[in-house]
C-alpha positions as YAML, in Angstrom:
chain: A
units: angstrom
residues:
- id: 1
  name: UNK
  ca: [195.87, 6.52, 10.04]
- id: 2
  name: UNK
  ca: [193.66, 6.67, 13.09]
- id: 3
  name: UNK
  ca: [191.87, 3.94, 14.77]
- id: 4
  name: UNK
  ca: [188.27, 5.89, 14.42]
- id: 5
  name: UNK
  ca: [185.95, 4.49, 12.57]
- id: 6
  name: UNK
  ca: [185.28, 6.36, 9.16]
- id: 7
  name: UNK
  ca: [182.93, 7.44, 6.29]
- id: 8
  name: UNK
  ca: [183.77, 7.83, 3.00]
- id: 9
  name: UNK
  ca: [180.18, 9.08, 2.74]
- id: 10
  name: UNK
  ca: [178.26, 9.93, 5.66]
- id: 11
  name: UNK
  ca: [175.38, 10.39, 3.65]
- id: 12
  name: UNK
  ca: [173.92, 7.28, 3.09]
- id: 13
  name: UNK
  ca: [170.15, 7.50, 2.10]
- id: 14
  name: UNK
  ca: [167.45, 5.14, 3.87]
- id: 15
  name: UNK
  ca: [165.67, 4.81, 0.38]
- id: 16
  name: UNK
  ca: [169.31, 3.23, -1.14]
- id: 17
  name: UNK
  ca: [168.55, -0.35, -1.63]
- id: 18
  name: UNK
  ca: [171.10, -1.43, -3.68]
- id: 19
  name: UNK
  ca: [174.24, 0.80, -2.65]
- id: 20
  name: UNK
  ca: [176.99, -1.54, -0.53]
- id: 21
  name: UNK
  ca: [177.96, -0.33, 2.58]
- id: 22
  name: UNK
  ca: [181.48, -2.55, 3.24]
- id: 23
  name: UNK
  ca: [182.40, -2.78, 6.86]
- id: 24
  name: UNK
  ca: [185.52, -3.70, 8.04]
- id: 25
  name: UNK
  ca: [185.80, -5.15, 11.88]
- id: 26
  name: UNK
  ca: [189.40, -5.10, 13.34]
- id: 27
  name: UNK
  ca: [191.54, -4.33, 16.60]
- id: 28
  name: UNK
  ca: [194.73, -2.04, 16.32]
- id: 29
  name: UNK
  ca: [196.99, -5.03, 18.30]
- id: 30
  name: UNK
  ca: [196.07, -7.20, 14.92]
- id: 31
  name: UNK
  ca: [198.77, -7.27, 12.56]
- id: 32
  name: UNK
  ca: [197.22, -8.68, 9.76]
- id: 33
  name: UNK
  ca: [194.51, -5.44, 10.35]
- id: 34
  name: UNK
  ca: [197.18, -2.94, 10.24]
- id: 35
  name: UNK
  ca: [198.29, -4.83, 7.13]
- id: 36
  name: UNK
  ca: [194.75, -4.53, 5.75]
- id: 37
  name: UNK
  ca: [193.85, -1.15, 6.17]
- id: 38
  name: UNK
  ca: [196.08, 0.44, 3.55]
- id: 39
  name: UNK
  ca: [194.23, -2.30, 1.34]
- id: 40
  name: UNK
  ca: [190.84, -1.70, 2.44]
- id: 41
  name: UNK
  ca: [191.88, 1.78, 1.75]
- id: 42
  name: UNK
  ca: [192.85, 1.38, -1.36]
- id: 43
  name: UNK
  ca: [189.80, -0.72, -2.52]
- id: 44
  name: UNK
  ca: [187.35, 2.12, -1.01]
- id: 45
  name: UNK
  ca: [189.63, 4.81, -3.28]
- id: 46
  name: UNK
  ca: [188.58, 2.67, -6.52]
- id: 47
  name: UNK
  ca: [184.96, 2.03, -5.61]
- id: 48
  name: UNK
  ca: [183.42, 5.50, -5.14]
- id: 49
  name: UNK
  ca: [180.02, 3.82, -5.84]
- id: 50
  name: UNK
  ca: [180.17, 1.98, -2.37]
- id: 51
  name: UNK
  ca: [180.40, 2.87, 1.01]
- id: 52
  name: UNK
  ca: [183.72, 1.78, 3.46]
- id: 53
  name: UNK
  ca: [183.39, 1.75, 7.07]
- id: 54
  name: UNK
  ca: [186.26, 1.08, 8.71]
- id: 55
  name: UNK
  ca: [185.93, -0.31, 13.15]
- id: 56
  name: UNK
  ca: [187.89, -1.08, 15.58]
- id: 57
  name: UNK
  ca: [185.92, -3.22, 17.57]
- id: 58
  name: UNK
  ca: [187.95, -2.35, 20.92]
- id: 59
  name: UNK
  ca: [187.44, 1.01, 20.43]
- id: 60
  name: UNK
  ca: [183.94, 0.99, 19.52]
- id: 61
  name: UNK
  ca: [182.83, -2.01, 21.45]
- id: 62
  name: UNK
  ca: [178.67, -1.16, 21.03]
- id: 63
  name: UNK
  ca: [179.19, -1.62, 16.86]
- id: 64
  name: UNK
  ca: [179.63, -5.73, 18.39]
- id: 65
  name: UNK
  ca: [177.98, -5.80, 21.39]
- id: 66
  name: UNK
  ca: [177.38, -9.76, 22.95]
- id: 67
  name: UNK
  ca: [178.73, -10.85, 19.26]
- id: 68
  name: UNK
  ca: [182.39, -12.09, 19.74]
- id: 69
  name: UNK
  ca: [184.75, -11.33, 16.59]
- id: 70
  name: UNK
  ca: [187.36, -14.19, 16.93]
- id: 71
  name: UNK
  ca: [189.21, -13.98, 13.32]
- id: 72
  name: UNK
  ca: [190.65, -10.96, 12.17]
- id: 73
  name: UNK
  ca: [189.83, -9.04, 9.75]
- id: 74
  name: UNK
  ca: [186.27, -10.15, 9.52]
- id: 75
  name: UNK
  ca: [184.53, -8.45, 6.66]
- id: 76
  name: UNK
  ca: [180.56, -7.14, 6.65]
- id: 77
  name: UNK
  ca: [178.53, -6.28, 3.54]
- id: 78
  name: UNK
  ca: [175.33, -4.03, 3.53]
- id: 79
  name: UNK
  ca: [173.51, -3.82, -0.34]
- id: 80
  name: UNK
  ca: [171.12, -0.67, 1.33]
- id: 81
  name: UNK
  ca: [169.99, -2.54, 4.96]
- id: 82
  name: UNK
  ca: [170.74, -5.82, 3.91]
- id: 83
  name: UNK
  ca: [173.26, -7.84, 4.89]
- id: 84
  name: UNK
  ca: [174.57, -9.74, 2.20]
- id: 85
  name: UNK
  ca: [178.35, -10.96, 3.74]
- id: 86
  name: UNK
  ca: [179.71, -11.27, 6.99]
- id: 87
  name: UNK
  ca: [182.83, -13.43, 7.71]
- id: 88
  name: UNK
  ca: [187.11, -12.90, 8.18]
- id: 89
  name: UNK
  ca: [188.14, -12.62, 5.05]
- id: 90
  name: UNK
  ca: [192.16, -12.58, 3.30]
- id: 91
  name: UNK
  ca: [193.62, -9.33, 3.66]
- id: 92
  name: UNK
  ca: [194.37, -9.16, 0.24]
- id: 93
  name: UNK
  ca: [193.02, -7.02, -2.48]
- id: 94
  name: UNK
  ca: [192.11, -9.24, -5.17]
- id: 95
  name: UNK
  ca: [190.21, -11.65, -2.82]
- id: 96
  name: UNK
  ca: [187.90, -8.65, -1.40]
- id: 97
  name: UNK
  ca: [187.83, -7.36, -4.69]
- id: 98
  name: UNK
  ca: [185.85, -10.71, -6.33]
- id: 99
  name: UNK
  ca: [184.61, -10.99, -2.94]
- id: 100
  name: UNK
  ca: [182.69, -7.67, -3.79]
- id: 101
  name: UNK
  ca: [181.82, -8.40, -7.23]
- id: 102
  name: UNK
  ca: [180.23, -11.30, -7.04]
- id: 103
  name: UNK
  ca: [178.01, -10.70, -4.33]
- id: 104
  name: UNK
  ca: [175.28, -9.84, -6.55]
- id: 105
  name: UNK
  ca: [171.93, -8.69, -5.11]
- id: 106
  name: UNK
  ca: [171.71, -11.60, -2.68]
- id: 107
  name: UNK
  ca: [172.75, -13.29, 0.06]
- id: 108
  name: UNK
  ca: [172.49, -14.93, 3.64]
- id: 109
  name: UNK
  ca: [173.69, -13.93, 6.75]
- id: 110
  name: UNK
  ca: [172.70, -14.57, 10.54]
- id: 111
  name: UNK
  ca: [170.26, -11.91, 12.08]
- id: 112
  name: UNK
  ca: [172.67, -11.52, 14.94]
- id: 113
  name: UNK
  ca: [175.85, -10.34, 12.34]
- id: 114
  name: UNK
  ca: [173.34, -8.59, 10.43]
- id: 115
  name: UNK
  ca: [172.71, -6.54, 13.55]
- id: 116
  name: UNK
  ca: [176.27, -5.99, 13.68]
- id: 117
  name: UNK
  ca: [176.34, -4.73, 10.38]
- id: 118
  name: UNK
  ca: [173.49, -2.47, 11.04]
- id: 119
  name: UNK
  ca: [175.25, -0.65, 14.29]
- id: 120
  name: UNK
  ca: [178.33, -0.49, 12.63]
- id: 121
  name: UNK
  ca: [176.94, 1.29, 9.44]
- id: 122
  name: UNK
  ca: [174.46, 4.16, 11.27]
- id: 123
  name: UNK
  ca: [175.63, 7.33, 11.04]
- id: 124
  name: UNK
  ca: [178.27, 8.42, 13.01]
- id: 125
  name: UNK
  ca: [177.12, 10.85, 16.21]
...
């Protein structure tokens, strides 16, 4: 398991409005990430409909850029370009799971993490 951020499907049209685009923001020294990311992992197996990003924000420091991440892991959700979630959430399956499912087509979330969410979702170059 690398620390590079990854795709499950690079391919992610413009035009997709209501596709979710799950981002996961996390440092390699956190624990409780390295716990996570066979969990995260295992969530993006069973949800082929939806995209998984996975960053390490030390690593890829312009996916965060002024924005300070201060609790790890801190969860982002993208239905097409809209951010509909963005907060740490508990690194365990069940909780991101309902976390997912109720989301719904709606939502609020600050311009500035929405940003975040943006960067951290654009195709990789």
């Amino acid at each position: 398991m690398g620390d590079e951020a990854y795709r499950l499907d690079p391919g992610l049209r413009r035009d997709d409005r209501t596709r979710l685009t799950v981002v996961a923001l996390c440092a390699e020294w956190c624990g409780t990430c390295r716990e996570f990311r066979p969990v995260f992992d295992a969530i993006a197996a069973s949800m082929r409909d939806a995209r998984f990003v996975w960053i390490d924000i030390e690593e890829q420091p312009e996916v965060t850029g002024d924005m300070e991440i201060e609790t790890f892991p801190t969860l982002g959700v993208l239905r097409g370009d809209r951010a509909v979630h963005f907060g740490p959430t508990t690194p365990q399956r069940t909780v991101v799971e309902r976390l997912l499912r109720g989301l719904g087509a709606g939502g609020t979330v600050p311009e500035e993490a929405a940003a975040v969410l943006r960067r951290a979702s654009a195709p990789a170059s």
